[in-house]
mmJSON file of the N, C-alpha and C atoms, coordinates in Angstrom:
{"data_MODEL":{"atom_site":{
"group_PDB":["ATOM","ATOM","ATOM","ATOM","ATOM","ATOM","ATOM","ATOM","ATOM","ATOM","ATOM","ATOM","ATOM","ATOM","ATOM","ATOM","ATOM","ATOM","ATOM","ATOM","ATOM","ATOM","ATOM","ATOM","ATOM","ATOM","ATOM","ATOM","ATOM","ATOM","ATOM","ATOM","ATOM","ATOM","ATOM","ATOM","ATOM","ATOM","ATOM","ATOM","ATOM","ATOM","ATOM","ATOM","ATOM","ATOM","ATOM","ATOM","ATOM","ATOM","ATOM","ATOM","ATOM","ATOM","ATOM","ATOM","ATOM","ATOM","ATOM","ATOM","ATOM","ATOM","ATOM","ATOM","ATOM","ATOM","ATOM","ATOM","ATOM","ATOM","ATOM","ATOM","ATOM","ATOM","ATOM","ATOM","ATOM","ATOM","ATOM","ATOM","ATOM","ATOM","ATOM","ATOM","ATOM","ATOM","ATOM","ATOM","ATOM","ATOM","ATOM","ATOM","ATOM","ATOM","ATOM","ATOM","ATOM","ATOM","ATOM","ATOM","ATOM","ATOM","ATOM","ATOM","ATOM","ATOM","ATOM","ATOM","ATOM","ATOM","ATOM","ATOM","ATOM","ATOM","ATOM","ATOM","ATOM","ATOM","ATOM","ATOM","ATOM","ATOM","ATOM","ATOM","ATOM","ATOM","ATOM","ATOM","ATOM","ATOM","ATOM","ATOM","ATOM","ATOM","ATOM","ATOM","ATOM","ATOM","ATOM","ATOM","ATOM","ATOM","ATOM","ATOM","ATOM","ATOM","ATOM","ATOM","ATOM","ATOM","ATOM","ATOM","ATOM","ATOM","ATOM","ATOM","ATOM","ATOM","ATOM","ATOM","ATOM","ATOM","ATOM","ATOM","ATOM","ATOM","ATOM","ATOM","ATOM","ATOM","ATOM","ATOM","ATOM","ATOM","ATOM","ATOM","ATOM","ATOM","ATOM","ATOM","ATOM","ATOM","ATOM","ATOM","ATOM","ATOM","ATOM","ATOM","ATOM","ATOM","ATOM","ATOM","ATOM","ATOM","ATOM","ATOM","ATOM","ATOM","ATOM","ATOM","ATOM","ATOM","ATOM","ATOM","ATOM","ATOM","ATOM","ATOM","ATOM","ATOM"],
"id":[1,2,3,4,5,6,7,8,9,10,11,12,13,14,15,16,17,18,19,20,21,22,23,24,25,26,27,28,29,30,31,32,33,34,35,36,37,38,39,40,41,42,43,44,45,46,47,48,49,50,51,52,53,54,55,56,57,58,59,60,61,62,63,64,65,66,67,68,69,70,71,72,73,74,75,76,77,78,79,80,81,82,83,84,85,86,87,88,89,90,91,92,93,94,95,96,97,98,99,100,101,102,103,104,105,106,107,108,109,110,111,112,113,114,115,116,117,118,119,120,121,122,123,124,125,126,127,128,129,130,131,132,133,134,135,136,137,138,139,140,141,142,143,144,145,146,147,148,149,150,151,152,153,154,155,156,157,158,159,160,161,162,163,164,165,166,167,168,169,170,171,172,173,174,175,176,177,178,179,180,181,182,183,184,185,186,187,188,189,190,191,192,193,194,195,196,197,198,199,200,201,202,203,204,205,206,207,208,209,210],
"type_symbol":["N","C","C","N","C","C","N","C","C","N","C","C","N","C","C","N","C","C","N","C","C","N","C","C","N","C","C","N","C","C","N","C","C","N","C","C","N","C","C","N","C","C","N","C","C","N","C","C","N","C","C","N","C","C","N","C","C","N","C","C","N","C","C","N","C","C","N","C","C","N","C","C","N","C","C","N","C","C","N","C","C","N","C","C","N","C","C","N","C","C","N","C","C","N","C","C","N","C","C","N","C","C","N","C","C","N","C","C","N","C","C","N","C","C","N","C","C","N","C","C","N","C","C","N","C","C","N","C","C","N","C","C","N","C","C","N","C","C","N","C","C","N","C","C","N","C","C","N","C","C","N","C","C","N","C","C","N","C","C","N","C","C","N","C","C","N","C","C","N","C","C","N","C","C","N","C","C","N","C","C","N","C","C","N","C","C","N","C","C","N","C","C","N","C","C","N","C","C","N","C","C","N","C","C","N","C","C","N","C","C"],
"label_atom_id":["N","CA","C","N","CA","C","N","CA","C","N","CA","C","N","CA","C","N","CA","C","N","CA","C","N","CA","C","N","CA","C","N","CA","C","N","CA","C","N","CA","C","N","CA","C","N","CA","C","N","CA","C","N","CA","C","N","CA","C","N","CA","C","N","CA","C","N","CA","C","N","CA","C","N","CA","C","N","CA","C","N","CA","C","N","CA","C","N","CA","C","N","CA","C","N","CA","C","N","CA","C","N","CA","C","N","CA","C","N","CA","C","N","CA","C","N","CA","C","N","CA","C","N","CA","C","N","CA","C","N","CA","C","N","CA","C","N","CA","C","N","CA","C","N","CA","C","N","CA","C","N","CA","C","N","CA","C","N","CA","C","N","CA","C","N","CA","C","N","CA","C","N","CA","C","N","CA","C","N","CA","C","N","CA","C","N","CA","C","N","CA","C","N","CA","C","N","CA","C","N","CA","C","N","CA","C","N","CA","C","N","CA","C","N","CA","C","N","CA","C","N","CA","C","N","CA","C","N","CA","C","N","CA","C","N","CA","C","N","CA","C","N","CA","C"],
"label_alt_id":[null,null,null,null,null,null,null,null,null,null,null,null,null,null,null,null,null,null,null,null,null,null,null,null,null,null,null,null,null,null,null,null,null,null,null,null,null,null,null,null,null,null,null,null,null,null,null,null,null,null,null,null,null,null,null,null,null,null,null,null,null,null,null,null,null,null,null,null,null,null,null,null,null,null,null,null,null,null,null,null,null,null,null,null,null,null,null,null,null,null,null,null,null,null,null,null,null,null,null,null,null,null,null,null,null,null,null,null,null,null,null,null,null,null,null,null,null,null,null,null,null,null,null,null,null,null,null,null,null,null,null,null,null,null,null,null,null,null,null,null,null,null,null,null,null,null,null,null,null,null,null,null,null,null,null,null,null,null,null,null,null,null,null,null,null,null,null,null,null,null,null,null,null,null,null,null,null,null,null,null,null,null,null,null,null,null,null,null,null,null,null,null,null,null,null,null,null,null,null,null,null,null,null,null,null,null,null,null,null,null],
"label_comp_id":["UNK","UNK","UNK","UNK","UNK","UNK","UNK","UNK","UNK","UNK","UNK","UNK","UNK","UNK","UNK","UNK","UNK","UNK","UNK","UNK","UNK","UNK","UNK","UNK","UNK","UNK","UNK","UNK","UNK","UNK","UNK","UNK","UNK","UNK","UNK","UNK","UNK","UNK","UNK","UNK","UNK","UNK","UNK","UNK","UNK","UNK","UNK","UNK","UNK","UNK","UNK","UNK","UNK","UNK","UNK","UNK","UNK","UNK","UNK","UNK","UNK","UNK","UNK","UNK","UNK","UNK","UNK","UNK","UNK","UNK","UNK","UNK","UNK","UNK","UNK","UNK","UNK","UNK","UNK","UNK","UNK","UNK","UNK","UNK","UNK","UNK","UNK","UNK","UNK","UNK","UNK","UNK","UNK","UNK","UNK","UNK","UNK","UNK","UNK","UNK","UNK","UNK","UNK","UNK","UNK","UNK","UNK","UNK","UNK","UNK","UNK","UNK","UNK","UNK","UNK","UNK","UNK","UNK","UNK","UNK","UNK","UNK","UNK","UNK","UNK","UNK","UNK","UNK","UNK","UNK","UNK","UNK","UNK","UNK","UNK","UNK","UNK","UNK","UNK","UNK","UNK","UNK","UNK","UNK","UNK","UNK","UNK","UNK","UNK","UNK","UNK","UNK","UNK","UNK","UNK","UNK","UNK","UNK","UNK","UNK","UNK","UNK","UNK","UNK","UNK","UNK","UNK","UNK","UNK","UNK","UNK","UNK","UNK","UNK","UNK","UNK","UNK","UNK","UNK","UNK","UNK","UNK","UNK","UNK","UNK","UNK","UNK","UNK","UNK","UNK","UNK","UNK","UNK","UNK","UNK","UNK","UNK","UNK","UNK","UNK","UNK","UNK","UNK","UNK","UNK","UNK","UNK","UNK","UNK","UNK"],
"label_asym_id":["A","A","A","A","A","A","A","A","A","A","A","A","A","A","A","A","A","A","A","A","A","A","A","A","A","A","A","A","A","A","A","A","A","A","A","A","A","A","A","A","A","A","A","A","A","A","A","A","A","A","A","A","A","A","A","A","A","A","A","A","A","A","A","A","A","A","A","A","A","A","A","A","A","A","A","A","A","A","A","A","A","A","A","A","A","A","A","A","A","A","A","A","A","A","A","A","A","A","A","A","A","A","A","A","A","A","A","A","A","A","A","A","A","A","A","A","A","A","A","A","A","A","A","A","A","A","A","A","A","A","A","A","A","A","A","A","A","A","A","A","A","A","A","A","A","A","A","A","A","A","A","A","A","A","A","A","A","A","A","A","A","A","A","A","A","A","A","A","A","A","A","A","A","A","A","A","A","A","A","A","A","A","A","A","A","A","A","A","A","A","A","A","A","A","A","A","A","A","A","A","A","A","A","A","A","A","A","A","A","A"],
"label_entity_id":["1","1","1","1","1","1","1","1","1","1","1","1","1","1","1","1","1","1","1","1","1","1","1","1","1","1","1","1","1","1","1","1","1","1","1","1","1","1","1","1","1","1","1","1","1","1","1","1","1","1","1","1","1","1","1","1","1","1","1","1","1","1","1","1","1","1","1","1","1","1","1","1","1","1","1","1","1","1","1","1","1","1","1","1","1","1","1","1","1","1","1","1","1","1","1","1","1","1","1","1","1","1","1","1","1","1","1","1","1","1","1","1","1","1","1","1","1","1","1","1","1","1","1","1","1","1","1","1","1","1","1","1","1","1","1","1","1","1","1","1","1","1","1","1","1","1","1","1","1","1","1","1","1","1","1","1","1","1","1","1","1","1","1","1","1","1","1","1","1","1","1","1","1","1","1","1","1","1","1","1","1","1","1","1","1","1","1","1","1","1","1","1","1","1","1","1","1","1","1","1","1","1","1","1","1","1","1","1","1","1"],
"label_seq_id":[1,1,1,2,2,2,3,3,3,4,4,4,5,5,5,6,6,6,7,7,7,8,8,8,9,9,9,10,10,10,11,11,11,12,12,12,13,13,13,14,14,14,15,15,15,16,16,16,17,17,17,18,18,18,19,19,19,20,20,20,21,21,21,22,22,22,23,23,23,24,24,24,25,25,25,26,26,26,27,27,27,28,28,28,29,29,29,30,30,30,31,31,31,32,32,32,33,33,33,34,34,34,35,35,35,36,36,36,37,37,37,38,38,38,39,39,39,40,40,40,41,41,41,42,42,42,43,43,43,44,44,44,45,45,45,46,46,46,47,47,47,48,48,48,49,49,49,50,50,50,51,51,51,52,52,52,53,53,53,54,54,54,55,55,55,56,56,56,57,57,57,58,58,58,59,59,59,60,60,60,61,61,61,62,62,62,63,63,63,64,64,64,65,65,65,66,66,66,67,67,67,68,68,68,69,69,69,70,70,70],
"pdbx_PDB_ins_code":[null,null,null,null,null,null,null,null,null,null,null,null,null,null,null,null,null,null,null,null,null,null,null,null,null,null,null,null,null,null,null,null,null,null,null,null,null,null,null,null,null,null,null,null,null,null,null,null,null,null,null,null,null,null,null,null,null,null,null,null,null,null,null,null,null,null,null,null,null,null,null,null,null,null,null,null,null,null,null,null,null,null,null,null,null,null,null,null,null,null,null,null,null,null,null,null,null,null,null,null,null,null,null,null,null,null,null,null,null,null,null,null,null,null,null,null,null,null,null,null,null,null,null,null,null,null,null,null,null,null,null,null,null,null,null,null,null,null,null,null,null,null,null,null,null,null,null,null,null,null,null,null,null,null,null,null,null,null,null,null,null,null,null,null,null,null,null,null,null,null,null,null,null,null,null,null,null,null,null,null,null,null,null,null,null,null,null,null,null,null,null,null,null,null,null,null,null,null,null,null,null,null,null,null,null,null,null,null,null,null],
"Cartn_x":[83.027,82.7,82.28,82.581,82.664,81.784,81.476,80.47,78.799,78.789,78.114,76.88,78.782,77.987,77.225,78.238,77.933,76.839,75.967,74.509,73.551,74.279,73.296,73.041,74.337,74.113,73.479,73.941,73.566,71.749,71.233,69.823,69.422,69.552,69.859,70.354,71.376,72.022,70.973,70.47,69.352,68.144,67.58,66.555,66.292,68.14,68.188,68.197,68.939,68.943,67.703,66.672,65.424,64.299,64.873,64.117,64.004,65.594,65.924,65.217,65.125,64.507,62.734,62.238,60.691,60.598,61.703,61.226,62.086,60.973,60.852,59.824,60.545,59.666,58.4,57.208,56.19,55.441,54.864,54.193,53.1,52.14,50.499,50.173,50.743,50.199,50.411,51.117,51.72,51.013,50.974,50.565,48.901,49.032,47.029,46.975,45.67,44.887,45.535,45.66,45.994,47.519,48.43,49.975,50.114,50.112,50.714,50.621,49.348,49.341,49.856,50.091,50.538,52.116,52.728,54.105,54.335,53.633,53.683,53.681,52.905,52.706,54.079,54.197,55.858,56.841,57.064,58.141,57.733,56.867,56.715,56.976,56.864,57.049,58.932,59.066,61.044,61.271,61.236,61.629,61.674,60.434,60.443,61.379,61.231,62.141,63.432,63.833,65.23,65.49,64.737,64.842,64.876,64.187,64.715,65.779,66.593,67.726,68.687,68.703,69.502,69.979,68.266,68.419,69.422,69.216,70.033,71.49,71.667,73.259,73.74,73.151,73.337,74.09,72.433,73.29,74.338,74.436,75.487,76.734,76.724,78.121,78.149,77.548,77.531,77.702,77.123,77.9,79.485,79.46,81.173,82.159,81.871,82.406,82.597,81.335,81.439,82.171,82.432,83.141,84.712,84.958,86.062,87.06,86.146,86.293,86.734,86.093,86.284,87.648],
"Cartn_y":[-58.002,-58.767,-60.186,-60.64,-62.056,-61.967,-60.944,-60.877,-61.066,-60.198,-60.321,-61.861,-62.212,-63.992,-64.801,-64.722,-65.315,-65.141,-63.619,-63.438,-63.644,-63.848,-64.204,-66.146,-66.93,-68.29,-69.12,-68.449,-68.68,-69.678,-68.63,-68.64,-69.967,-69.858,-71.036,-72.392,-72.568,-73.458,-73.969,-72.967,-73.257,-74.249,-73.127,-73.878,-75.631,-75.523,-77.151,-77.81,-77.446,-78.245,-78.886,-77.259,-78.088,-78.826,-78.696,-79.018,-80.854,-81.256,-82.564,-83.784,-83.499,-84.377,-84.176,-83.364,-83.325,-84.146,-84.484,-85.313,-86.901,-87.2,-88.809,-89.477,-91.254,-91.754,-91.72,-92.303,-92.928,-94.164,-95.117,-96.34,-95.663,-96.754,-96.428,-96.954,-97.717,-98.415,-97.615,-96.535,-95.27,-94.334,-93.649,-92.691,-91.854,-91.193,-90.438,-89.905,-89.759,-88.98,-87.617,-87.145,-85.922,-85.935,-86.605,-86.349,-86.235,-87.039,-86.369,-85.069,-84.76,-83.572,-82.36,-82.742,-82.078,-81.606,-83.011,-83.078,-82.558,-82.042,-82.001,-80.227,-79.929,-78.493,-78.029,-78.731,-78.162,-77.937,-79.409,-79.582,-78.135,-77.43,-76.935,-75.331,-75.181,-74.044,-74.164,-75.077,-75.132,-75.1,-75.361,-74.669,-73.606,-72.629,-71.588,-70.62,-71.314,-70.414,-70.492,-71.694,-72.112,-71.523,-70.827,-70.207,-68.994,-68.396,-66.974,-66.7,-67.831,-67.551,-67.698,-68.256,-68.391,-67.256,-66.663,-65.27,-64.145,-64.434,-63.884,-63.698,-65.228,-65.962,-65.093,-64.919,-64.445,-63.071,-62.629,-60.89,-60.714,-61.279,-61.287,-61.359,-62.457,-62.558,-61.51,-61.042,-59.826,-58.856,-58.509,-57.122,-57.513,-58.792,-59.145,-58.629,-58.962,-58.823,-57.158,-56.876,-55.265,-54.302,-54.913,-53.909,-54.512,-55.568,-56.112,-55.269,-55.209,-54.347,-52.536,-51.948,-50.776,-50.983],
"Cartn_z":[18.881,17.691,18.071,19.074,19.447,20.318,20.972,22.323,20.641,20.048,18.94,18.45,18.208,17.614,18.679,19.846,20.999,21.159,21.347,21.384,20.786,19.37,18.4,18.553,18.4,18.76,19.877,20.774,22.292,22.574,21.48,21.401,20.483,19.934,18.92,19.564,20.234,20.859,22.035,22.764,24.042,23.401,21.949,21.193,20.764,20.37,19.91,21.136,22.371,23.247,24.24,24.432,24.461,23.87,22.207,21.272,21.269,21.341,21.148,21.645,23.337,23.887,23.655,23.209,23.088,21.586,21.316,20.152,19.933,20.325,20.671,20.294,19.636,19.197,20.153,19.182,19.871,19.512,20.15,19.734,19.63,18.733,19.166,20.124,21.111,22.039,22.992,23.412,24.445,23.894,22.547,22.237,22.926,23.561,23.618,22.424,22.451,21.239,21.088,19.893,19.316,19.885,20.837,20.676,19.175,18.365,16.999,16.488,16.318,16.039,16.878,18.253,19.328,19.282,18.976,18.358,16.994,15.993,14.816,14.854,16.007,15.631,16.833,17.717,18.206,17.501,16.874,15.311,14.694,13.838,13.327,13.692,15.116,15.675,16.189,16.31,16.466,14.787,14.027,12.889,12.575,12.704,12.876,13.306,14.573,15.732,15.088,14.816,14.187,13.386,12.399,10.943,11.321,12.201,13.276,13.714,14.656,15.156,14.395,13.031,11.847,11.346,10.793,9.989,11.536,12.506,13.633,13.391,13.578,13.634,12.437,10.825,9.787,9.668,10.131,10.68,11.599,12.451,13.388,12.446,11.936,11.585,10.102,9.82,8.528,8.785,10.077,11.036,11.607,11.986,12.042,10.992,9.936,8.756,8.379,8.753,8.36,9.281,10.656,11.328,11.512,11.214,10.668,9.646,8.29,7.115,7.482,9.122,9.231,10.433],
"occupancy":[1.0,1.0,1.0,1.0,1.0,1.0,1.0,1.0,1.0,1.0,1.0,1.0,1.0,1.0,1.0,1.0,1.0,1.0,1.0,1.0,1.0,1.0,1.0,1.0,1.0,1.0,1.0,1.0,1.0,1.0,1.0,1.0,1.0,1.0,1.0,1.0,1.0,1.0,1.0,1.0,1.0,1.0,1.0,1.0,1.0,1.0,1.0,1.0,1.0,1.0,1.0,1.0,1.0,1.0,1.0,1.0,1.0,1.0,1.0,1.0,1.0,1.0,1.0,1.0,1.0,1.0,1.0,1.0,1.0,1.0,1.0,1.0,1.0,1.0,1.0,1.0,1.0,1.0,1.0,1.0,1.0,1.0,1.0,1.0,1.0,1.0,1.0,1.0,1.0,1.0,1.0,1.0,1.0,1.0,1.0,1.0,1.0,1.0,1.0,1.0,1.0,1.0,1.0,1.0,1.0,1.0,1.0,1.0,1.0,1.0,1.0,1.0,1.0,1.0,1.0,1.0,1.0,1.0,1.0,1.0,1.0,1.0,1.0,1.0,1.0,1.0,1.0,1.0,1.0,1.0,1.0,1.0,1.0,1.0,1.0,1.0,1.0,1.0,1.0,1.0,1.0,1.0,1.0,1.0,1.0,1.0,1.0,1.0,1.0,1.0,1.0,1.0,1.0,1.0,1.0,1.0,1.0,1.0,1.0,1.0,1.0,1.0,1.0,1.0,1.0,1.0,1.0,1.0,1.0,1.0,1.0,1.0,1.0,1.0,1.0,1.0,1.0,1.0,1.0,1.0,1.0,1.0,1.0,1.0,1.0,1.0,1.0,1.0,1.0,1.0,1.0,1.0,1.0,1.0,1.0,1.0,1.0,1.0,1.0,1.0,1.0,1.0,1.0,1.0,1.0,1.0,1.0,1.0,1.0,1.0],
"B_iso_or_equiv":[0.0,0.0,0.0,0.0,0.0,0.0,0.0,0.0,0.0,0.0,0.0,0.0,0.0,0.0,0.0,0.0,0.0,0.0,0.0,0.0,0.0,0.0,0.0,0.0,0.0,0.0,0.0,0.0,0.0,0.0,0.0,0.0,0.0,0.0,0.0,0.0,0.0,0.0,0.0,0.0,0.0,0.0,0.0,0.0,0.0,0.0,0.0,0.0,0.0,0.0,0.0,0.0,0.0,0.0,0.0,0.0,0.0,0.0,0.0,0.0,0.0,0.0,0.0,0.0,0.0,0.0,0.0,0.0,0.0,0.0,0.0,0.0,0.0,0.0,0.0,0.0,0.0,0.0,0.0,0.0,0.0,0.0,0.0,0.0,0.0,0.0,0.0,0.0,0.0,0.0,0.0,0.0,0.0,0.0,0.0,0.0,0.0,0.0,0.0,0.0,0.0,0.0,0.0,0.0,0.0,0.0,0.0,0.0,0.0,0.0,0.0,0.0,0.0,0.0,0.0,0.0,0.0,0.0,0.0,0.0,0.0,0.0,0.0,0.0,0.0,0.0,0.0,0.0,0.0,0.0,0.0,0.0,0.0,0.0,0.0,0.0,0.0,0.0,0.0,0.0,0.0,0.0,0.0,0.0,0.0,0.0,0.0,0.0,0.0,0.0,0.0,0.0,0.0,0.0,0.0,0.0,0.0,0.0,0.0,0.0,0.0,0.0,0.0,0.0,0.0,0.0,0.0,0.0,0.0,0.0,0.0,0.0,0.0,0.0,0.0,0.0,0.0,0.0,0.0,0.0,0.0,0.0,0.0,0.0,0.0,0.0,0.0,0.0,0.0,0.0,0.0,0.0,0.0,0.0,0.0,0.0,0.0,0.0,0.0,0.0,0.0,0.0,0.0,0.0,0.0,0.0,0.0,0.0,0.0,0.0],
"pdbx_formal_charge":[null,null,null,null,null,null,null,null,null,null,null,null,null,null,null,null,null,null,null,null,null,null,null,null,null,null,null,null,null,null,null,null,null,null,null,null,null,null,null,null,null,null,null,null,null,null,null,null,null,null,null,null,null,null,null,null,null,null,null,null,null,null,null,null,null,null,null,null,null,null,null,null,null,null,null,null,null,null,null,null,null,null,null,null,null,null,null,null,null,null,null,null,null,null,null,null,null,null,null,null,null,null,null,null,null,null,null,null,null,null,null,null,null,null,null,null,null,null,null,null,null,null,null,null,null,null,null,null,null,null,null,null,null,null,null,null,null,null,null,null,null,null,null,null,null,null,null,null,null,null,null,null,null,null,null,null,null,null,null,null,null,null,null,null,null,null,null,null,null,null,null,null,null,null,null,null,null,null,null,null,null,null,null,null,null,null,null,null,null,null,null,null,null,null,null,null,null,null,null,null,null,null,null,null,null,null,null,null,null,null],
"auth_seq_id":[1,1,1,2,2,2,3,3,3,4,4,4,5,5,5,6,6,6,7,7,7,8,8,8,9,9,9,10,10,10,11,11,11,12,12,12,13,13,13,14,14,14,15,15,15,16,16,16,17,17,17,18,18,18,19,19,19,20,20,20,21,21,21,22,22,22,23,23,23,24,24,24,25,25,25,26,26,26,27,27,27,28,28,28,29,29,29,30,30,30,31,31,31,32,32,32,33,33,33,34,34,34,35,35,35,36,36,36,37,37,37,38,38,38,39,39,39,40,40,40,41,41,41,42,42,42,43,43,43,44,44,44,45,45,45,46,46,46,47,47,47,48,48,48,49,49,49,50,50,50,51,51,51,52,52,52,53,53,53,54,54,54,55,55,55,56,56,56,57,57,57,58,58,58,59,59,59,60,60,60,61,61,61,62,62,62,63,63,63,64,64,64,65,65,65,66,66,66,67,67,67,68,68,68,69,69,69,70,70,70],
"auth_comp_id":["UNK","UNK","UNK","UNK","UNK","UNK","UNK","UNK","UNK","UNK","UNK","UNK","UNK","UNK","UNK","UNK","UNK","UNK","UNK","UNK","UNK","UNK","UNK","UNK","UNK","UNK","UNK","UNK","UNK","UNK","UNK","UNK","UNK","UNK","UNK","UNK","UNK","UNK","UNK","UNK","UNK","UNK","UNK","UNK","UNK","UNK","UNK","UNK","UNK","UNK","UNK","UNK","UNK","UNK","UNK","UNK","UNK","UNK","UNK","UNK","UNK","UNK","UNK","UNK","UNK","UNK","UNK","UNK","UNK","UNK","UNK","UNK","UNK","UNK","UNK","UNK","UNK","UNK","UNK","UNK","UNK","UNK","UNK","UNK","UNK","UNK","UNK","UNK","UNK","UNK","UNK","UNK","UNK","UNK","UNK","UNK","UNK","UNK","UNK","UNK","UNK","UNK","UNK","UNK","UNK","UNK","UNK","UNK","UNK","UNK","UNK","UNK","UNK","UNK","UNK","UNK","UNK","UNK","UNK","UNK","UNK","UNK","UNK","UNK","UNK","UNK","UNK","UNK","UNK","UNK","UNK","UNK","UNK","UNK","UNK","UNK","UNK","UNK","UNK","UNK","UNK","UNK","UNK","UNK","UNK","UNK","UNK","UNK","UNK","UNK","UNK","UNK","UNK","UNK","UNK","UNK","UNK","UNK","UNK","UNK","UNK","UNK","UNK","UNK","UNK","UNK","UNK","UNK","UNK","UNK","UNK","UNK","UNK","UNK","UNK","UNK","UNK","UNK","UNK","UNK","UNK","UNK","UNK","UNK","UNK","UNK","UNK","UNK","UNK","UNK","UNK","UNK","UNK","UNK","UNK","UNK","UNK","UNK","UNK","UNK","UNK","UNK","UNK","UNK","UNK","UNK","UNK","UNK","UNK","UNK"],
"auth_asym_id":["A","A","A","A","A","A","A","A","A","A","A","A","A","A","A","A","A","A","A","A","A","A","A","A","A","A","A","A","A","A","A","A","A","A","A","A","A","A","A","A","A","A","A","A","A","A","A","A","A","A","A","A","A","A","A","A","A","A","A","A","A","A","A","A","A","A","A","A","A","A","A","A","A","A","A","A","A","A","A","A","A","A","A","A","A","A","A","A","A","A","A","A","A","A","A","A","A","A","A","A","A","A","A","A","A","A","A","A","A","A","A","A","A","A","A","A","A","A","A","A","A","A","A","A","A","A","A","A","A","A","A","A","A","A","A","A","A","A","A","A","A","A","A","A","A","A","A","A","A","A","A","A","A","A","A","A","A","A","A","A","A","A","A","A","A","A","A","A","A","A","A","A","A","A","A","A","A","A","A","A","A","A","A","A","A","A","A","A","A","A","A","A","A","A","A","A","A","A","A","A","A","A","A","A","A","A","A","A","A","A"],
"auth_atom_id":["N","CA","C","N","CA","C","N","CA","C","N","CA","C","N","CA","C","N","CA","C","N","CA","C","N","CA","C","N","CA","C","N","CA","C","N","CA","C","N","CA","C","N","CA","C","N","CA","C","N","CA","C","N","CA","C","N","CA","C","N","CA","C","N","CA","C","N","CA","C","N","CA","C","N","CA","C","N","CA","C","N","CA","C","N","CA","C","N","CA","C","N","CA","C","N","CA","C","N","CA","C","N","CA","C","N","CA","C","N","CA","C","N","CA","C","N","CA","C","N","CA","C","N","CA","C","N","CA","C","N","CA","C","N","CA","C","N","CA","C","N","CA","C","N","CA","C","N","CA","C","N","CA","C","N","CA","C","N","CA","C","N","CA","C","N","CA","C","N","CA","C","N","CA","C","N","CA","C","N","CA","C","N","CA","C","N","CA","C","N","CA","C","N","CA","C","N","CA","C","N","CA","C","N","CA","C","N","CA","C","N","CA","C","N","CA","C","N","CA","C","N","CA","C","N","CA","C","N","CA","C","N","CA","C","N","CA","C","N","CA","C","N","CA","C"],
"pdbx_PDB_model_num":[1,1,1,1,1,1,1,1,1,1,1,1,1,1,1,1,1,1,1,1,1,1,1,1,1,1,1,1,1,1,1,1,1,1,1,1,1,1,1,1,1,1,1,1,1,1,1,1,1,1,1,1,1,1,1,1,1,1,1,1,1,1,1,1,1,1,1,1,1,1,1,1,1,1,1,1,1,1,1,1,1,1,1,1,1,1,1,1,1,1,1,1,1,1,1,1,1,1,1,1,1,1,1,1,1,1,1,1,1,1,1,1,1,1,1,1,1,1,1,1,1,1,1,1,1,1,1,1,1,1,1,1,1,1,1,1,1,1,1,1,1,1,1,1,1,1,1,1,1,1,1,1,1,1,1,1,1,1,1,1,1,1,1,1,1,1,1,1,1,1,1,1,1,1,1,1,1,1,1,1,1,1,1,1,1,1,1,1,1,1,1,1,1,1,1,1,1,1,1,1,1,1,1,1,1,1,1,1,1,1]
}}}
């Protein structure tokens, strides 16, 4: 049951951790051309992913519950 969650979070946990540092301020005076949008469409794809390993984490723990119940 626990091996379960673990597999399901695990993933999730990796996600945020490499997610964090790719998001950092920027000046315009550092910035190249198109980083924003560069950064904007990463952001957008770690949400994603995030909203994946969620609906994951979800089931995981709903199959917890259900074999709990048996």
């Amino acid at each position: 049951m626990r091996d379960i969650l673990h597999r399901a979070l695990a993933p999730l946990l990796i996600a945020v951790a490499l997610t964090a540092p790719a998001i950092s301020p920027l000046s315009a005076e550092t910035a190249e051309p198109g980083e924003l949008e560069k950064l904007q469409k990463e952001i957008g794809t770690s949400l994603e992913r995030q909203k994946e390993l969620k609906a994951q984490a979800d089931a995981a723990r709903a199959e917890r519950k259900r074999s709990e119940r048996n």
